[in-house]
LUMMI-977031 format. One record per atom (N, C-alpha, C): residue number from 1; residue in three letters; atom name; x, y, z. Coordinates in steps of 0.1 Angstrom, whole numbers, plus 5000, padded with zeros to 4 digits. Example, Ala and Ser with C-alpha at 12.3 -4.5 7.8 and 13.67 -1.06 7.14 Angstrom:
<zaros>
+------+------+------+------+-------+------+
! resi ! resn ! name ! east ! north !   up !
+------+------+------+------+-------+------+
!    1 !  ALA !    N ! 5132 !  4943 ! 5078 !
!    1 !  ALA !   CA ! 5123 !  4955 ! 5078 !
!    1 !  ALA !    C ! 5132 !  4967 ! 5078 !
!    2 !  SER !    N ! 5128 !  4978 ! 5071 !
!    2 !  SER !   CA ! 5137 !  4989 ! 5071 !
!    2 !  SER !    C ! 5129 !  5000 ! 5079 !
+------+------+------+------+-------+------+
</zaros>
This chain:
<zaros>
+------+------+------+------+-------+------+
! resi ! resn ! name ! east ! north !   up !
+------+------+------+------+-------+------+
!    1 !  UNK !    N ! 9474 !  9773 ! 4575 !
!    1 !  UNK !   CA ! 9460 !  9777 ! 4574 !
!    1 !  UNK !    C ! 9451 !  9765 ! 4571 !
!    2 !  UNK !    N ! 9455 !  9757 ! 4564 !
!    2 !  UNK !   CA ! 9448 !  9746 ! 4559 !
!    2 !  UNK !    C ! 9442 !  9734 ! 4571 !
!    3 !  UNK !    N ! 9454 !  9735 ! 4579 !
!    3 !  UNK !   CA ! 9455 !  9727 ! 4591 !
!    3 !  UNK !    C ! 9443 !  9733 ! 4599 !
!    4 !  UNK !    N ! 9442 !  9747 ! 4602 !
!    4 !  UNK !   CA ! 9435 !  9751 ! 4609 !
!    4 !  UNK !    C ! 9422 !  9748 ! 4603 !
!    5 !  UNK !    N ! 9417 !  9748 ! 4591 !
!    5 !  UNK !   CA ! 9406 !  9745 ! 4589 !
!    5 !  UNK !    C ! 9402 !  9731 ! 4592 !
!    6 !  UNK !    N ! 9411 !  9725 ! 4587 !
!    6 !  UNK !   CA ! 9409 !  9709 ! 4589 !
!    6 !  UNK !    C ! 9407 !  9706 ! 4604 !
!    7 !  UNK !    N ! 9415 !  9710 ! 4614 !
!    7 !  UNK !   CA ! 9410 !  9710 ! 4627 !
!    7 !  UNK !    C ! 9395 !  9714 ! 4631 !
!    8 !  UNK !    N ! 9392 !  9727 ! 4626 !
!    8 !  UNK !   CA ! 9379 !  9735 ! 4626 !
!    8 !  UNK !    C ! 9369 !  9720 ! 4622 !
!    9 !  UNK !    N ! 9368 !  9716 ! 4609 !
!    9 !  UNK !   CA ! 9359 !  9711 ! 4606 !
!    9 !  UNK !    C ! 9360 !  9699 ! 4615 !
!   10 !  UNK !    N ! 9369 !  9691 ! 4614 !
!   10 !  UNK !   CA ! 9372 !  9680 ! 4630 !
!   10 !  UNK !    C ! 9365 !  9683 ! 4638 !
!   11 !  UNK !    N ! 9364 !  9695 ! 4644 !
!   11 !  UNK !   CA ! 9361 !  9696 ! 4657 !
!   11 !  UNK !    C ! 9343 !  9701 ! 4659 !
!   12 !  UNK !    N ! 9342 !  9700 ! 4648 !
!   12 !  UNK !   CA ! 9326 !  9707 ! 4644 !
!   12 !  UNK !    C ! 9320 !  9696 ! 4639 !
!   13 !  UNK !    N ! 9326 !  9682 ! 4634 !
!   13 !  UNK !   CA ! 9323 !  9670 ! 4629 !
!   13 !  UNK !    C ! 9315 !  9664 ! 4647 !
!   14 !  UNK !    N ! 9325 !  9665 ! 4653 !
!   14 !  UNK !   CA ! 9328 !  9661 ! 4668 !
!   14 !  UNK !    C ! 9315 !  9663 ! 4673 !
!   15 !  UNK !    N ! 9314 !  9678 ! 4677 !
!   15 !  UNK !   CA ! 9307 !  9682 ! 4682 !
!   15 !  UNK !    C ! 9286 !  9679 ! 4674 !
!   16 !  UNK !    N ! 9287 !  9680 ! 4662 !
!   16 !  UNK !   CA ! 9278 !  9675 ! 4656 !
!   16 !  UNK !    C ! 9271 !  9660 ! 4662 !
!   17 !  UNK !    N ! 9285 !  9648 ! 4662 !
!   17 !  UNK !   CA ! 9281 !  9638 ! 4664 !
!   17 !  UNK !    C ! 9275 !  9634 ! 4679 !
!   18 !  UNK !    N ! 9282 !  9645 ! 4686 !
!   18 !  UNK !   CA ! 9275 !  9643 ! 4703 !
!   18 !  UNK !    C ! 9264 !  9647 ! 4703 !
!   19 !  UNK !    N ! 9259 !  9657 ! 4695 !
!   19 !  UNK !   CA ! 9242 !  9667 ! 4696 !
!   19 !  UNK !    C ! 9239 !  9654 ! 4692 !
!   20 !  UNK !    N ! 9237 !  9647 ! 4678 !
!   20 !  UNK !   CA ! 9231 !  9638 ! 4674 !
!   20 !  UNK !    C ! 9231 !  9629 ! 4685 !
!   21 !  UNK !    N ! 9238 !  9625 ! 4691 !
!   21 !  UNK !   CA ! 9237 !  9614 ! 4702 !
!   21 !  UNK !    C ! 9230 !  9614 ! 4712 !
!   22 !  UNK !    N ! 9231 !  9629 ! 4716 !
!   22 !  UNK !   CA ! 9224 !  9631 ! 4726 !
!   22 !  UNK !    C ! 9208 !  9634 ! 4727 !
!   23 !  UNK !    N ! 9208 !  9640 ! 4714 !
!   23 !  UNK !   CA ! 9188 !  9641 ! 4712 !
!   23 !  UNK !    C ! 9188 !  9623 ! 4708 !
!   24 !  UNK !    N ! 9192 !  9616 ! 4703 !
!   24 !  UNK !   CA ! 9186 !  9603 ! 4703 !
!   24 !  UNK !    C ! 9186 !  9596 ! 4713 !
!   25 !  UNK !    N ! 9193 !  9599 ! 4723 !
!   25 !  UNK !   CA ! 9194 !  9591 ! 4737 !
!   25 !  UNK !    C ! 9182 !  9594 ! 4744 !
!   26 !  UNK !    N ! 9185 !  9610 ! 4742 !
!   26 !  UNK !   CA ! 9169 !  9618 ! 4751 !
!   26 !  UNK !    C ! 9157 !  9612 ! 4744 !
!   27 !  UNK !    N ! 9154 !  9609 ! 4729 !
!   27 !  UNK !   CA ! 9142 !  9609 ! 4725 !
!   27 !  UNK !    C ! 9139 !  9590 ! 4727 !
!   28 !  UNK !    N ! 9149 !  9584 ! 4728 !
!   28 !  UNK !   CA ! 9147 !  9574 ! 4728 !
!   28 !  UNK !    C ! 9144 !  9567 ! 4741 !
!   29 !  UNK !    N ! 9153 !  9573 ! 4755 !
!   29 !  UNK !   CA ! 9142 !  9574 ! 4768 !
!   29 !  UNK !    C ! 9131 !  9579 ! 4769 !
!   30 !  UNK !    N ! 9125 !  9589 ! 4761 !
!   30 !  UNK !   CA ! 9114 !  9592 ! 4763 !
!   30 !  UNK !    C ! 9101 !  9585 ! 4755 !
!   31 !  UNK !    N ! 9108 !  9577 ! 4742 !
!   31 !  UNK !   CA ! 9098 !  9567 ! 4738 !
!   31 !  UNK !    C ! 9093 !  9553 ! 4747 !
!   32 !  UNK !    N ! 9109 !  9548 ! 4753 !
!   32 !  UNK !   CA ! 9106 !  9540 ! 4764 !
!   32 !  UNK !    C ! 9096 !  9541 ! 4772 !
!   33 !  UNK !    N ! 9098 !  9557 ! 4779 !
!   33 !  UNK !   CA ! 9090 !  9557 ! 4791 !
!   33 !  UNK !    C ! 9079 !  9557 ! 4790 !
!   34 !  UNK !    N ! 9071 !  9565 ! 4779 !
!   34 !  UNK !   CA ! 9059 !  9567 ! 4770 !
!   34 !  UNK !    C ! 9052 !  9552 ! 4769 !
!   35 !  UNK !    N ! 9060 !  9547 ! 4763 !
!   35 !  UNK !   CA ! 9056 !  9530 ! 4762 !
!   35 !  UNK !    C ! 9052 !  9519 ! 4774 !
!   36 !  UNK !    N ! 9061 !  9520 ! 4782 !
!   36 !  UNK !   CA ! 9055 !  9519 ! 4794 !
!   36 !  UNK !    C ! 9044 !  9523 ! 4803 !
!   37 !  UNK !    N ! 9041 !  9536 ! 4802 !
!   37 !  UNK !   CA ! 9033 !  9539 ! 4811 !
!   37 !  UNK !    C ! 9022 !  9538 ! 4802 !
!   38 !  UNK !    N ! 9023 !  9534 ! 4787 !
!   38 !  UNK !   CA ! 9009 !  9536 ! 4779 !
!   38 !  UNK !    C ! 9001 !  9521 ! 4780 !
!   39 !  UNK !    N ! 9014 !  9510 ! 4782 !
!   39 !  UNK !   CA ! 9009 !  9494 ! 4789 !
!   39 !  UNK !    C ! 9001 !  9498 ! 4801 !
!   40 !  UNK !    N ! 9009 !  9501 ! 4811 !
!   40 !  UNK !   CA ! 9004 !  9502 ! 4824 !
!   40 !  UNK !    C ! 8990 !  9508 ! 4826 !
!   41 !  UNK !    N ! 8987 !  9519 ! 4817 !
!   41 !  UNK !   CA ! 8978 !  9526 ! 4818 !
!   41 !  UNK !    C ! 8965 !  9517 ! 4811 !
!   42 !  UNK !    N ! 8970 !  9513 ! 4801 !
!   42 !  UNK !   CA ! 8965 !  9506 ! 4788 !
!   42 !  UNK !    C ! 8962 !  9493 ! 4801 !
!   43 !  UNK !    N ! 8965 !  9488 ! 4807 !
!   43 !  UNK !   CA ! 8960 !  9475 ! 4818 !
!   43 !  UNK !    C ! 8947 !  9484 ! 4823 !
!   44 !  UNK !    N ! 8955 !  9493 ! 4830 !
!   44 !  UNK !   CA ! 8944 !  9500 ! 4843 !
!   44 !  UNK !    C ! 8930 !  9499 ! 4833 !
!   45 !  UNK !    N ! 8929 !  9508 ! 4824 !
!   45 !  UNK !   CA ! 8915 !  9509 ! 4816 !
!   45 !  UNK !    C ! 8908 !  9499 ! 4811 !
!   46 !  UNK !    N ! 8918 !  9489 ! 4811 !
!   46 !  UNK !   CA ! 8910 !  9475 ! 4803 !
!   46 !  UNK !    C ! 8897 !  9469 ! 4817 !
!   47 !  UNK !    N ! 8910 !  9468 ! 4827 !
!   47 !  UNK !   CA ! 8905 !  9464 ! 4840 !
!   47 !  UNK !    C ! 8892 !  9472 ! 4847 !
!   48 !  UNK !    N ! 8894 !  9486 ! 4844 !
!   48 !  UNK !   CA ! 8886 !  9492 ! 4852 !
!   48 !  UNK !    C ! 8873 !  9491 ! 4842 !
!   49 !  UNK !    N ! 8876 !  9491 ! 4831 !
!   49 !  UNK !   CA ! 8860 !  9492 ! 4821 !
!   49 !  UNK !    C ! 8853 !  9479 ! 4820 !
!   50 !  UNK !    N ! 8858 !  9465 ! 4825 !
!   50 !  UNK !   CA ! 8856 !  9452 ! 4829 !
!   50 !  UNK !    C ! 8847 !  9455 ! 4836 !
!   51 !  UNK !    N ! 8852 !  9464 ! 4849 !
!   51 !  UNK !   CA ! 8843 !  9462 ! 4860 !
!   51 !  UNK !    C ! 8830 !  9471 ! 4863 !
!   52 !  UNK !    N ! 8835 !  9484 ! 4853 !
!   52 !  UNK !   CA ! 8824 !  9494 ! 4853 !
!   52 !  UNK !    C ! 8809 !  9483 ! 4844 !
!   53 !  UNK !    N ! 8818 !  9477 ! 4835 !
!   53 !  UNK !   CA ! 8806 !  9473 ! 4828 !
!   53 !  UNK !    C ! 8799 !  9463 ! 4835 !
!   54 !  UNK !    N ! 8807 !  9451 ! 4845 !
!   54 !  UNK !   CA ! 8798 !  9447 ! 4854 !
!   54 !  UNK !    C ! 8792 !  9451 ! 4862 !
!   55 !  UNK !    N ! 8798 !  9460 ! 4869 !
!   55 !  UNK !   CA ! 8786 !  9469 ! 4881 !
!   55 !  UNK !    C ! 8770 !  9474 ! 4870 !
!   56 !  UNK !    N ! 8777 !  9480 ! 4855 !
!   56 !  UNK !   CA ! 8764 !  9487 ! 4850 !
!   56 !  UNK !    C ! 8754 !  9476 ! 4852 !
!   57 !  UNK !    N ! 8758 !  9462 ! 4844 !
!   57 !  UNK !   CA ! 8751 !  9451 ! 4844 !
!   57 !  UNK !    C ! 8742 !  9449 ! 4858 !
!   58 !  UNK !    N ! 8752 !  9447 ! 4867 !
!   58 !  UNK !   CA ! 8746 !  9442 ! 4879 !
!   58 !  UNK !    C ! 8733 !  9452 ! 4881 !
!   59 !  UNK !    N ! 8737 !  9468 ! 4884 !
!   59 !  UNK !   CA ! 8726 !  9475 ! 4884 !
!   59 !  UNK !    C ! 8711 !  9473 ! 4874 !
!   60 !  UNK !    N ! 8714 !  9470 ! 4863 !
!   60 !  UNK !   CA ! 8701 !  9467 ! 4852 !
!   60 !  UNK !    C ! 8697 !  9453 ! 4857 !
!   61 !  UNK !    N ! 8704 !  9441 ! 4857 !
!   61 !  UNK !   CA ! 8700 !  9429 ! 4862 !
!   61 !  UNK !    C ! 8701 !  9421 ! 4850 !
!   62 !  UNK !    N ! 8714 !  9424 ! 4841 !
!   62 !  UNK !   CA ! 8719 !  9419 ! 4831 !
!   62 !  UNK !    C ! 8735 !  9421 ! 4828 !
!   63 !  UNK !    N ! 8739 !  9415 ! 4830 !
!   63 !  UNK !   CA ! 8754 !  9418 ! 4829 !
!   63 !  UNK !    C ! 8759 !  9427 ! 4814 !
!   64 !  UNK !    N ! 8748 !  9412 ! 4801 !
!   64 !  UNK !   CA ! 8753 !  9421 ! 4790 !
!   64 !  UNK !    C ! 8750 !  9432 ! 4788 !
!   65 !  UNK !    N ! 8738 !  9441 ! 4792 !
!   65 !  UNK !   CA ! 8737 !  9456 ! 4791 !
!   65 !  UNK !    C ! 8743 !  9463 ! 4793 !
!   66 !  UNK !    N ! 8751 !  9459 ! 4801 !
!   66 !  UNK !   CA ! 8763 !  9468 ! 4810 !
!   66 !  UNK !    C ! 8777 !  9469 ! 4798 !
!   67 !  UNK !    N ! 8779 !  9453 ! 4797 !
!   67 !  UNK !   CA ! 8789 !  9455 ! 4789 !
!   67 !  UNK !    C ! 8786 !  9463 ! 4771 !
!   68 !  UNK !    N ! 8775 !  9459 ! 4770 !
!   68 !  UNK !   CA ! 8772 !  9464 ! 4758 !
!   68 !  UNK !    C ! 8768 !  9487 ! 4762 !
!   69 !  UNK !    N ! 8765 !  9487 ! 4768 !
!   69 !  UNK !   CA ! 8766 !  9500 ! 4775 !
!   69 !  UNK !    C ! 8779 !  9509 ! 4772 !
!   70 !  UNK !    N ! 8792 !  9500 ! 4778 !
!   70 !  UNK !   CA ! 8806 !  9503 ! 4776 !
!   70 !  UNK !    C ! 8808 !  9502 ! 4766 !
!   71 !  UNK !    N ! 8811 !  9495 ! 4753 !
!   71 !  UNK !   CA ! 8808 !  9492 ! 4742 !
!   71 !  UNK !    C ! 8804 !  9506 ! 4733 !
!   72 !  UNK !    N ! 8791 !  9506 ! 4734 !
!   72 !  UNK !   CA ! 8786 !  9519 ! 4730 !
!   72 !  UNK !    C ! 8792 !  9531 ! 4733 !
!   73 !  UNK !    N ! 8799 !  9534 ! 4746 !
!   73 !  UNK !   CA ! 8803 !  9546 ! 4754 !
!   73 !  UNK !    C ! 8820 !  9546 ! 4742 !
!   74 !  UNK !    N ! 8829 !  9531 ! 4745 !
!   74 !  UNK !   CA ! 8837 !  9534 ! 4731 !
!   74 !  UNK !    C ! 8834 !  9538 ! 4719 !
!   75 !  UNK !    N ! 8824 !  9533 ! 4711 !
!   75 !  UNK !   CA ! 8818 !  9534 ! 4698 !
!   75 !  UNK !    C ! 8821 !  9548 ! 4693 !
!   76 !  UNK !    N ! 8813 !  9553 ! 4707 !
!   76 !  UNK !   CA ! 8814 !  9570 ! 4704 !
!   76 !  UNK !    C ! 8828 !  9578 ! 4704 !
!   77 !  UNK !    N ! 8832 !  9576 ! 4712 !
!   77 !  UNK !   CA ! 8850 !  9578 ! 4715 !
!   77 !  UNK !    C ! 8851 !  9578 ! 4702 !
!   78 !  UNK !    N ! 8855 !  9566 ! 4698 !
!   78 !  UNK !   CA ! 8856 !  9563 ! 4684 !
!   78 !  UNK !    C ! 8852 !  9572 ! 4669 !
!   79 !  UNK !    N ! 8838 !  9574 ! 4672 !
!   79 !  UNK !   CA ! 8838 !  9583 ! 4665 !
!   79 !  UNK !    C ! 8840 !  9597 ! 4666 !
!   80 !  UNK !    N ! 8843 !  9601 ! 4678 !
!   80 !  UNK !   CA ! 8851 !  9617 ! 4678 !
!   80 !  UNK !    C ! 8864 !  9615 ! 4669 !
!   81 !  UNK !    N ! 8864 !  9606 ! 4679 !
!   81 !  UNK !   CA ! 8885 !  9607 ! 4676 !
!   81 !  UNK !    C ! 8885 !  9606 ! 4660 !
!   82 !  UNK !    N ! 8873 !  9599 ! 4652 !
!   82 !  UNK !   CA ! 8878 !  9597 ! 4633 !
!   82 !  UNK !    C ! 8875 !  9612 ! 4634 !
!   83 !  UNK !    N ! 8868 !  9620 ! 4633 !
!   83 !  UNK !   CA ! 8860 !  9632 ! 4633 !
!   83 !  UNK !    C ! 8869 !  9642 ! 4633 !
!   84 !  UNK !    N ! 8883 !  9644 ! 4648 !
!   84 !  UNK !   CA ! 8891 !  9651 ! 4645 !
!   84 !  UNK !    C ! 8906 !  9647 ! 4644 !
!   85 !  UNK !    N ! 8911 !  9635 ! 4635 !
!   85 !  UNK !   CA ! 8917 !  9630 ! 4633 !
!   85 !  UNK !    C ! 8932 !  9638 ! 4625 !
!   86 !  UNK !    N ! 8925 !  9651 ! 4615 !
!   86 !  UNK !   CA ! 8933 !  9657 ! 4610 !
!   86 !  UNK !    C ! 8936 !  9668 ! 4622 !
!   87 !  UNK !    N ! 8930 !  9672 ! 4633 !
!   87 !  UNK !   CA ! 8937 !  9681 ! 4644 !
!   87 !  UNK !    C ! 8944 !  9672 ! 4650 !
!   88 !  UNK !    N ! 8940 !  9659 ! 4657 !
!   88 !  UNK !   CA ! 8950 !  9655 ! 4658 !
!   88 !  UNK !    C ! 8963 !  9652 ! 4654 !
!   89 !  UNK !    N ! 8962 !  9646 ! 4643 !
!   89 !  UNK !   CA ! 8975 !  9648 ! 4635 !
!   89 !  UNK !    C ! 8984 !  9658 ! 4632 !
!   90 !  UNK !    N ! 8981 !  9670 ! 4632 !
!   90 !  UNK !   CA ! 8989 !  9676 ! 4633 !
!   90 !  UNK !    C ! 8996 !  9682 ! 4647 !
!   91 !  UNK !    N ! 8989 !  9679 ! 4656 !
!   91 !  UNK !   CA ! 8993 !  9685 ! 4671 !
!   91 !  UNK !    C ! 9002 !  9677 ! 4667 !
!   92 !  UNK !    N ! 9002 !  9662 ! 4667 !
!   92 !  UNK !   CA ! 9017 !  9654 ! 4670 !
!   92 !  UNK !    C ! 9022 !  9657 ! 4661 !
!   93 !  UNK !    N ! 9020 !  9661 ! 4650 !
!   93 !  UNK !   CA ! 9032 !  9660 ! 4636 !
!   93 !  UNK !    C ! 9038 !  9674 ! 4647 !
!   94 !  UNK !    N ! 9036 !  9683 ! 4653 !
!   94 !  UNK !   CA ! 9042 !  9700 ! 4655 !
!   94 !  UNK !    C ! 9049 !  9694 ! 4669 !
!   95 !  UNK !    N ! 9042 !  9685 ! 4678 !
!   95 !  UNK !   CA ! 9050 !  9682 ! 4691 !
!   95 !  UNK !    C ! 9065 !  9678 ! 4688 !
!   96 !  UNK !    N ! 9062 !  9666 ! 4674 !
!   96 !  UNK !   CA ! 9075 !  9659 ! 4672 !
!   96 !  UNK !    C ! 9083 !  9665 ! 4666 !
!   97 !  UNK !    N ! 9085 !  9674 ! 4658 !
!   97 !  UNK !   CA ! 9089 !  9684 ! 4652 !
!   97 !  UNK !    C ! 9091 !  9696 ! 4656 !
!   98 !  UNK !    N ! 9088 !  9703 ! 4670 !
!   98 !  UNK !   CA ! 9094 !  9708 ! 4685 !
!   98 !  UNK !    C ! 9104 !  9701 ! 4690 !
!   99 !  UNK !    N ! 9099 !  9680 ! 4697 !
!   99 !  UNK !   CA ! 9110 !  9679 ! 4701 !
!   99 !  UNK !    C ! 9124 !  9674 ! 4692 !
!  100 !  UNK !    N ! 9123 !  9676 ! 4682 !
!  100 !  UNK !   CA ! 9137 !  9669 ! 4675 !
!  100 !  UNK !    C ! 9142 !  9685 ! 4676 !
!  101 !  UNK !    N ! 9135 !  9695 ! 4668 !
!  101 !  UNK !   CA ! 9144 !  9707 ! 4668 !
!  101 !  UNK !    C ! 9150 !  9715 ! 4679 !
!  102 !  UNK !    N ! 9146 !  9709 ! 4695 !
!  102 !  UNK !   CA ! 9148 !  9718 ! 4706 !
!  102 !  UNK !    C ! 9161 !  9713 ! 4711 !
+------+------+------+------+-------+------+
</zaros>
């Protein structure tokens, strides 16, 4: 009988160690990928707001208006995102605490 438990827990040790493996594998491809496409994307925006801000410029017949235009257009971003910083936080705190327990 003893045997058989000691196998039981063995094999429940086992099986433990592969779930844990396997959500870390999953969650750790998916930080990779996340990361990546947040550079890639993180380029595109830099580049594209470069140029929106020069076109604005060109249009006014000052480049810095343009850029200072975009500037301001972040500023505000900025200040939403402090504004709802506690909804945000929680969406991620409930996403990531979805995916570890799924």
């Amino acid at each position: 009988m003893v045997e058989i438990v000691k196998e039981f827990a063995s094999k429940k040790l086992d099986l433990l160690k592969m779930e844990v493996t396997e959500k870390s594998s999953v969650t750790a491809g998916l930080i990779t990928f996340i990361s990546l496409f947040a550079i890639a994307a993180l380029f595109f925006i830099i580049l594209f707001n470069i140029g929106l801000g020069l076109l604005i410029g060109y249009w006014l017949g000052n480049y810095a208006y343009g850029i200072l235009i975009m500037a301001a257009f972040y500023l505000l971003i900025i200040a939403i995102l402090f504004l709802s910083r506690k909804s945000i936080q929680n969406t991620v705190a409930d996403k990531i605490i979805k995916l570890i327990n799924s």
